[in-house]
N, C-alpha and C positions, 0 to 999 in steps of 0.2 A: 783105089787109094795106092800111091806108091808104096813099095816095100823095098828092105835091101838087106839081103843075105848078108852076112861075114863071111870069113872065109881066108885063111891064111894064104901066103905067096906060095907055100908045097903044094896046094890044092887047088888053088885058082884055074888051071886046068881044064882040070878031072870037071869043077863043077861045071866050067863053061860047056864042056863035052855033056854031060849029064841035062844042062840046061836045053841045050838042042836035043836032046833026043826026048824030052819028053814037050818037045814042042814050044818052047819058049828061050829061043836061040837069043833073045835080045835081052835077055832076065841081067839087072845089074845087082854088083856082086860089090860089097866095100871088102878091099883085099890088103890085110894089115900083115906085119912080119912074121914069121916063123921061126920059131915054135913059143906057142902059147903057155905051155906048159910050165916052164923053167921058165918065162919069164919074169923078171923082176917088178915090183909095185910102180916103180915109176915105165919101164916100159909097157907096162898093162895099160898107165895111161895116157902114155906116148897111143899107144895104138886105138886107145877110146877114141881119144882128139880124132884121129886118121880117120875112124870110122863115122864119125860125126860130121867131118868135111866133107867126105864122100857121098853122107846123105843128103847134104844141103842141097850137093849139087844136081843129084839126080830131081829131090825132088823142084829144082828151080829148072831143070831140064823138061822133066812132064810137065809141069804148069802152065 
């Protein structure tokens, strides 16, 4: 079954690194802006959107 991590643009990275070393180098990641924290309601769902375009694609990518 597909899956897709989140994962902010300061981390995108780290995880891609992390993703190879535990063996899963091609692992996709939906990578929305930085910082989550402080962000406002409507960019919370600026970045839902993002991360939901980014699942469609992977999973129309696997299929």
């Amino acid at each position: 079954m597909p899956s897709l991590a989140v994962i902010t643009e300061q981390f995108a990275s780290a995880a891609d690194l992390m993703a190879g070393v535990l063996g899963a180098k091609d692992y996709k990641f939906a990578i929305i802006p930085h910082p989550v924290s402080s962000a406002s309601s409507e960019q919370l769902l600026h970045s839902a959107e993002l991360s939901v375009e980014q699942l469609l694609q992977h999973v129309v990518q696997a299929g």
